[in-house]
C-alpha positions as CSV (number, residue, x, y, z in Angstrom):
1,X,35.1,-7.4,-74.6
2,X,33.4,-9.9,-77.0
3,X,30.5,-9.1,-79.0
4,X,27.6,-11.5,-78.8
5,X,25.2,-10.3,-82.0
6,X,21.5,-10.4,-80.9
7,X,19.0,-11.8,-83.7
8,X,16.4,-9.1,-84.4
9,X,12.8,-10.6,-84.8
10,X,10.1,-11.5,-82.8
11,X,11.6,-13.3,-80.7
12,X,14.6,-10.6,-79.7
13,X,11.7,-7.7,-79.4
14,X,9.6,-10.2,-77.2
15,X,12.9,-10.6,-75.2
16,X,13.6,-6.7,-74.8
17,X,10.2,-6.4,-73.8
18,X,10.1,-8.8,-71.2
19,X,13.2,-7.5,-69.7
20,X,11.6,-3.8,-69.8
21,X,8.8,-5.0,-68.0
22,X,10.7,-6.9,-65.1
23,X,12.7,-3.7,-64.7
24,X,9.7,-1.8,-64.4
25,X,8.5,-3.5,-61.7
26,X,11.6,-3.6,-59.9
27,X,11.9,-0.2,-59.8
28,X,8.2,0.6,-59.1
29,X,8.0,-2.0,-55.9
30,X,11.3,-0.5,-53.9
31,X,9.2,2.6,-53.0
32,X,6.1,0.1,-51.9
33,X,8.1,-2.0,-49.6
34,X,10.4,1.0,-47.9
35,X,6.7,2.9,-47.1
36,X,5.6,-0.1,-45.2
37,X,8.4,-0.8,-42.9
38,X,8.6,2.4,-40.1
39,X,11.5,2.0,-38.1
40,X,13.0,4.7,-35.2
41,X,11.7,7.0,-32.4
42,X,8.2,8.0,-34.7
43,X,6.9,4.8,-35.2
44,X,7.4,3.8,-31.5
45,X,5.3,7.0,-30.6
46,X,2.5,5.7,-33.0
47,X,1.8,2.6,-31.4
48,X,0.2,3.6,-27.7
49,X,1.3,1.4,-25.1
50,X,-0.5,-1.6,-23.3
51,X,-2.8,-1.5,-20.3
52,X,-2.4,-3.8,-17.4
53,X,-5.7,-5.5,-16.0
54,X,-7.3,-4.6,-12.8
55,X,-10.8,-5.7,-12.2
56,X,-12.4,-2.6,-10.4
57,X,-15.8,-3.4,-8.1
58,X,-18.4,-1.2,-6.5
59,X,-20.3,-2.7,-4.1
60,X,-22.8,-0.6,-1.9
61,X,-24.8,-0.9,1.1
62,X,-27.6,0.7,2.6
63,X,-30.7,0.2,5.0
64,X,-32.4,-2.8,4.5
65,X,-35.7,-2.0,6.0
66,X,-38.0,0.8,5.5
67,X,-36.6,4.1,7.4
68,X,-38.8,6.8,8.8
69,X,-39.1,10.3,8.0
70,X,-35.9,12.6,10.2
71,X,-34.2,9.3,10.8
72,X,-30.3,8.8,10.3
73,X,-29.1,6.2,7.7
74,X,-25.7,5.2,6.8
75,X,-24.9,4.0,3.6
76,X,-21.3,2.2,2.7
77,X,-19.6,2.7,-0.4
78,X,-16.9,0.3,-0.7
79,X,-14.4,0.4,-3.8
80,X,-12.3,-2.5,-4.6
81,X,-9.1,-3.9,-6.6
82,X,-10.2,-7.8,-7.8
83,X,-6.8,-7.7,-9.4
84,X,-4.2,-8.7,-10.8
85,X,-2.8,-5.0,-11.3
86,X,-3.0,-2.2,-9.2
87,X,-4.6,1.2,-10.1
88,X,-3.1,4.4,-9.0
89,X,-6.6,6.5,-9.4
90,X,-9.2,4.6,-8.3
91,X,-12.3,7.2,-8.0
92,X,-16.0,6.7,-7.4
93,X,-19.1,9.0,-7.5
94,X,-21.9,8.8,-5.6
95,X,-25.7,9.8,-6.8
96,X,-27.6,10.7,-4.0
97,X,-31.8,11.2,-4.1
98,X,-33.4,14.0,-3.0
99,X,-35.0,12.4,0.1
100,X,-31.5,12.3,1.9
101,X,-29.7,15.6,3.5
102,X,-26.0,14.6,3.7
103,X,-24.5,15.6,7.1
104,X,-21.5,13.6,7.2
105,X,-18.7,11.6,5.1
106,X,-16.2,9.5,6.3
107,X,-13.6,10.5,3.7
108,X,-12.3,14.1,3.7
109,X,-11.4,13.4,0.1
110,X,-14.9,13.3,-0.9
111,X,-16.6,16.8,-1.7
112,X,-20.6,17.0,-2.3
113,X,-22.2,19.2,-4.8
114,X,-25.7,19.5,-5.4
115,X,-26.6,15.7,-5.0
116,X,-23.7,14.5,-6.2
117,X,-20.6,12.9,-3.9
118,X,-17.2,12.7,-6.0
119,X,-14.3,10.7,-4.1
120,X,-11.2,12.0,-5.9
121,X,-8.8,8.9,-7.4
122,X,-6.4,7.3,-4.7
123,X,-4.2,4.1,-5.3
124,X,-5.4,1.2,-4.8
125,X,-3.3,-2.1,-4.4
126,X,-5.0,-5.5,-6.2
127,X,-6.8,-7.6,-3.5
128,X,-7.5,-4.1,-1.4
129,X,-10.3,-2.1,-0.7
130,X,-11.5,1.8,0.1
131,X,-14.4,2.3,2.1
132,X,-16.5,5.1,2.4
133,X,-19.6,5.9,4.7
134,X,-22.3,8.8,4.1
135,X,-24.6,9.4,6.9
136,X,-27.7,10.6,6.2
137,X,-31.1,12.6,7.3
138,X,-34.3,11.4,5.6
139,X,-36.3,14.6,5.4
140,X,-39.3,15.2,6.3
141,X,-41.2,15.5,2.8
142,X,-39.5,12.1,2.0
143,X,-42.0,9.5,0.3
144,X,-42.4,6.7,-1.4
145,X,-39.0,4.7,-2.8
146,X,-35.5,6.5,-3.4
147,X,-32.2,4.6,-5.3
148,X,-28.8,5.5,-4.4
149,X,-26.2,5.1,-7.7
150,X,-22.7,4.8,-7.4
151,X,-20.0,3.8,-9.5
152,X,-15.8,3.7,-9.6
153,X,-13.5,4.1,-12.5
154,X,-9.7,4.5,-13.4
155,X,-7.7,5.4,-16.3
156,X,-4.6,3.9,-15.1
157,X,-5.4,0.4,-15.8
158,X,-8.1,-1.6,-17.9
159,X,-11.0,-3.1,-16.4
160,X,-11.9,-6.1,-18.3
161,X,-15.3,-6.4,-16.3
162,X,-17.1,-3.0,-16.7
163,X,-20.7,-4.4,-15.3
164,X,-19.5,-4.3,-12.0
165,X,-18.2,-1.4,-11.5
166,X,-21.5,-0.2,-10.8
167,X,-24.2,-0.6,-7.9
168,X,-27.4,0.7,-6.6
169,X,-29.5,0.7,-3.3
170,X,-33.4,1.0,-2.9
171,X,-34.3,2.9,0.4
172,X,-38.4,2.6,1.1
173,X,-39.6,5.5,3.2
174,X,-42.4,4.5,5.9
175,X,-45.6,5.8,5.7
176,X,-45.8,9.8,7.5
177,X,-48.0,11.5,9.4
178,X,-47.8,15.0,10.8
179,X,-48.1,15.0,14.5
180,X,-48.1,18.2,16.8
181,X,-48.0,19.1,20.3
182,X,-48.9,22.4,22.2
183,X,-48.5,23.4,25.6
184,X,-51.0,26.1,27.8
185,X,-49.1,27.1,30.7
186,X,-50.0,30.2,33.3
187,X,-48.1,33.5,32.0
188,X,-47.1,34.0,36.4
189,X,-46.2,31.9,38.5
190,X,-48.6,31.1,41.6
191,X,-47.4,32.5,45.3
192,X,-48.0,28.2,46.2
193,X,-46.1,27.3,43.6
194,X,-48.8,24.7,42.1
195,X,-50.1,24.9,38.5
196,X,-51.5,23.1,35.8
197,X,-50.7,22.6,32.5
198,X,-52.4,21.5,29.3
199,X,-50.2,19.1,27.0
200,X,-52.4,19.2,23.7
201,X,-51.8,16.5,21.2
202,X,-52.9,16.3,17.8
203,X,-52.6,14.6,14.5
204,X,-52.8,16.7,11.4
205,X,-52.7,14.0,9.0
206,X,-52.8,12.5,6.3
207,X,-52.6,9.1,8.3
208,X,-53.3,7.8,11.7
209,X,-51.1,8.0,14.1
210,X,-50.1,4.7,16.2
211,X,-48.4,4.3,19.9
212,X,-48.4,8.0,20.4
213,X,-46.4,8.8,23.4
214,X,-46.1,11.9,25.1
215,X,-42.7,12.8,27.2
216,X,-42.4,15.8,29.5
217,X,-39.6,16.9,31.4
218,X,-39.5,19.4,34.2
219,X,-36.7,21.5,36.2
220,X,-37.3,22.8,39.3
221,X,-40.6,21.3,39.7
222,X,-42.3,18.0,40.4
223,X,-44.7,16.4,38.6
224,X,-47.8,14.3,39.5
225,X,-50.0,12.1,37.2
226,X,-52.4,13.9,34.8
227,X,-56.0,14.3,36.0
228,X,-59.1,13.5,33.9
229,X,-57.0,10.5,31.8
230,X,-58.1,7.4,33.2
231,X,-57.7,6.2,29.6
232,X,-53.8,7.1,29.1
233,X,-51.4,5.2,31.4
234,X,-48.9,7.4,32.5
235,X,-45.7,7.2,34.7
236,X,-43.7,9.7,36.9
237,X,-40.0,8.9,37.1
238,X,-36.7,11.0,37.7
239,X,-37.2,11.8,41.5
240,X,-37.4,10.6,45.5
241,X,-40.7,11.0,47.6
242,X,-38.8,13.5,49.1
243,X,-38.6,15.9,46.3
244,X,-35.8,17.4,44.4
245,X,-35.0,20.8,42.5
246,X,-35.2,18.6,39.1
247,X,-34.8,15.7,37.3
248,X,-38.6,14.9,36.9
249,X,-39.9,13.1,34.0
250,X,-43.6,12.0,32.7
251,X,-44.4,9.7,30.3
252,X,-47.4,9.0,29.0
253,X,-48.9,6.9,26.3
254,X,-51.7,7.8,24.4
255,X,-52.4,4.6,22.0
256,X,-53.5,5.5,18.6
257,X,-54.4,9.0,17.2
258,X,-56.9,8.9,14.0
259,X,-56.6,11.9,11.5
260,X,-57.9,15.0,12.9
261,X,-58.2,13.6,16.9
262,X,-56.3,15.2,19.9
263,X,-56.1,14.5,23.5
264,X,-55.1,17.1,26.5
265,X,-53.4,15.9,29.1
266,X,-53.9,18.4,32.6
267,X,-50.7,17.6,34.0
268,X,-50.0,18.8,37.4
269,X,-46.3,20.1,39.0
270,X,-45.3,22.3,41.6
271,X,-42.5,24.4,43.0
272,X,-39.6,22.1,44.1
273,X,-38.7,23.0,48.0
274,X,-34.7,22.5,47.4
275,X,-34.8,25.3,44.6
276,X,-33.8,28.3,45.5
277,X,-35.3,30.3,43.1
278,X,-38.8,30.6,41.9
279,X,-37.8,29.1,38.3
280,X,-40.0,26.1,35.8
281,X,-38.6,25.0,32.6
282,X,-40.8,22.5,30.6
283,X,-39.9,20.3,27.6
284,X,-42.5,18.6,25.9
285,X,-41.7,16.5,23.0
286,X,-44.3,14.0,21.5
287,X,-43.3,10.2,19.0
288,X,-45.3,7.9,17.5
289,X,-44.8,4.5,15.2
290,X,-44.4,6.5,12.1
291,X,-42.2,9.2,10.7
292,X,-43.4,12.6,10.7
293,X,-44.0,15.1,8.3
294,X,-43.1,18.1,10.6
295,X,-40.6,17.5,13.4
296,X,-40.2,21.0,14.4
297,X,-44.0,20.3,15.6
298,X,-42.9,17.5,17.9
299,X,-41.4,19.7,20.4
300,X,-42.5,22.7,23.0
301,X,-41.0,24.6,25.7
302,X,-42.3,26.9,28.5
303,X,-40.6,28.9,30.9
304,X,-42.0,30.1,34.4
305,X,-40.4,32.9,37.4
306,X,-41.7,34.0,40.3
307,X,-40.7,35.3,43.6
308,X,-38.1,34.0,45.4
309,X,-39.7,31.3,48.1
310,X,-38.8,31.7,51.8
């Protein structure tokens, strides 16, 4: 080995100093580099995977015009896959208004609970759809303006359009009016047969009450035209001149009720000769133009026996 003598000075020290400061910094920057490459199974767990794109859309229908009071309405909730991936748990949920008493869903998959509807997640192909109908009762305390809310989501994809994956429908309840009827019947039936009886309509507000109609049906009896109501045009229909055991029917309309008014209608029936027993049933029910506050009101019954006719 040759010997190469090294001049000591300023120049040598600046020389060993240099080359202790390039080793420094070798040594000090292998730790750096090493820390920021990961490699293996742990990094791969770090990094969560990519989402495919599916453009979930709620779209929901309902009635368009203003519903009365105890009607049925039937609102469509339909869920669907714009694409391009599919979803495997497409759900929705429903927010329903306290104006409408569910009594039936078209999906068994969808459970109600207090006024909410949950539709639990199904798969649902890109350019497919899931459809789901809720029928309705308005009820009877129902007023004013109600909105239906409902929305779908999934985890299984990302939706690159979130403001469509909810919608809302306005349903407008018709003006009510609590309308009742009564009816005043004899507690025995005659030996003839023929009786009266005294159909009382009346309108208990808070609104008038247009195109009232009255309909009464009878078994084992036949009807004739109410007397003293030359002002309400009634009709007798539901049996031959020659009489039957039942199937009569009176309608009558009484044009507009205002708050408070009534009108009593003396209807006349008698025993039918083909029955063979002594037995009336009559069902009086009475409508109008708008909802009604109280439909349990709209409706009476009454009941006759007697002897058995020879």
């Amino acid at each position: 080995m040759r010997r190469v003598p090294v001049a000591h000075g300023s120049a040598g020290a600046a020389l060993s100093i240099t080359a202790l400061s390039i080793t420094a910094l070798s040594v000090t920057a292998v730790p750096m580099v090493t820390g920021s490459i990961a490699t293996g199974p742990a990094a791969a767990a770090e990094v969560p995977p990519s989402l495919a794109a599916a453009d979930l859309r709620m779209e929901l229908t309902g009635p368009s015009r203003r519903v009365r009071t105890g009607s049925v309405v039937d609102y469509a909730v339909r869920l669907r896959n714009a694409g391009p991936a599919a979803v495997s748990d497409a759900a929705a949920k429903v927010r329903l208004p306290r104006g409408i008493a569910v009594i039936e869903v078209s999906d068994p998959r969808c459970r109600e609970r207090g006024r909410t509807l949950r539709c639990a997640p199904a798969a649902l192909a890109a350019g497919t759809s899931r459809t789901v109908h809720i029928l309705g009762i308005v009820k009877p305390s129902a007023h004013g303006s109600y909105r239906v809310r409902a929305r779908t989501y999934a985890r299984s994809a990302a939706d690159p359009v979130l403001r469509n994956n909810q919608a809302r429908a306005v349903m407008r309840v018709a003006p009510s009016t609590d309308v009742a009827v009564r009816v005043s019947a004899p507690r025995r039936m005659p030996p003839d047969g023929r009786l009266t009886l005294a159909v009382t309509v009346v309108n208990r507000g808070p609104r008038p009450a247009r195109r009232v109609r009255v309909h009464l049906g009878a078994h084992g009896a036949r009807l004739a035209k109410p007397w003293r109501s030359w002002d309400t045009a009634c009709r007798v229909t539901g049996g031959k001149a020659g009489g039957s055991a039942g199937g009569h029917f009176l309608r009558c309309s009484l044009g507009d009720l205002a708050v408070g008014a009534r009108r009593t209608l003396y209807v006349r029936a008698r025993f039918s000769p083909a029955a063979r027993a002594l037995v009336q049933e009559y069902a009086i029910t009475a409508s109008h133009r708008l909802g009604d506050r109280r439909p349990a009101n709209n409706t009476v019954t009454a009941r006759l026996r007697g002897a058995r006719v020879r």
